[in-house]
N, C-alpha and C positions, 0 to 999 in steps of 0.2 A: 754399622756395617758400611764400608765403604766400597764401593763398583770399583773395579779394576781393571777391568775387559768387557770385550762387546759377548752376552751370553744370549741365547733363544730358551724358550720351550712354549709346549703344544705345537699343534698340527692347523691346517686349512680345513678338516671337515668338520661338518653340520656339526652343531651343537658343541663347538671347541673354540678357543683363540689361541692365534699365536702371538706374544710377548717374548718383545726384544728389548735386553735393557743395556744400555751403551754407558763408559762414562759423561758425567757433565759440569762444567762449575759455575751455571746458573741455575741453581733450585733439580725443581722438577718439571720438566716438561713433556709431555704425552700429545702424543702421532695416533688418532683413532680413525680406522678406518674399517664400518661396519656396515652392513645393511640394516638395520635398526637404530643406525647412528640418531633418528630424530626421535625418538622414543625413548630411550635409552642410554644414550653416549653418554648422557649426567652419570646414568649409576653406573656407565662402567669407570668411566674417569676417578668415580668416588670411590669403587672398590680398589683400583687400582692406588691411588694415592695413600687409602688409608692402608690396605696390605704393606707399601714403601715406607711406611710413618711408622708401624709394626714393630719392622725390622730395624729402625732408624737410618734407615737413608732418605738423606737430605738433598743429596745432588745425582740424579739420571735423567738420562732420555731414554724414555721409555715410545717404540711402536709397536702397536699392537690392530694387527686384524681378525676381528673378530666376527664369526659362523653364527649366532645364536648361541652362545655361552653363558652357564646361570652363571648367578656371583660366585659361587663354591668353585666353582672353575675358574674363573675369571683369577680367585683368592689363589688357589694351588698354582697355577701357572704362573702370574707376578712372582710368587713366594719360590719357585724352582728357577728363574728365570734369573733371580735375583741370588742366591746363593752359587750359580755358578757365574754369574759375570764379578761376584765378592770372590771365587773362587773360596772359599768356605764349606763347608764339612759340617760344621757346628750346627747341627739343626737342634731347634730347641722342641721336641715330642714335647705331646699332648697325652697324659693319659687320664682316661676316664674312672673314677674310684665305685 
């Protein structure tokens, strides 16, 4: 998947992030700016990278400020965040058997 345009999703309140993901053609680079940043900024950076790695994107800027967000959020928002700056449609469901 390649970034196209600058896309957002999620909100600023409690228990949410917002993730902004930009084009870029140095890798991955990530902007975090959280109140838990010393606790935690590792696993949000790692959820966030590995959600990018998912989808095979190799090159963004990603900023994200993050409320207190679990990883399942942290993962849905990268992942919405990212299909529209792909401007892509192509979501690949999940279903459970």
């Amino acid at each position: 998947m390649k970034i196209v345009k600058a896309a957002q999703a999620g909100t600023v309140e409690s228990s949410d992030i917002v993730v902004k993901i930009e084009p870029n053609e140095n890798g991955v680079e990530i902007e975090l700016t959280s109140s838990v940043k010393q606790q935690y900024g590792t696993q949000i950076e790692t959820v966030i990278r590995e959600t990018l790695k998912e989808l095979g994107i190799e090159n963004a800027k990603v900023t994200a400020i993050d409320k207190g967000a679990l990883d399942c959020t942290v993962r849905a928002r990268t992942q919405a965040a990212a299909f529209r700056a792909a401007d892509s449609t192509d979501y690949p469901w999940k279903t459970e058997a």
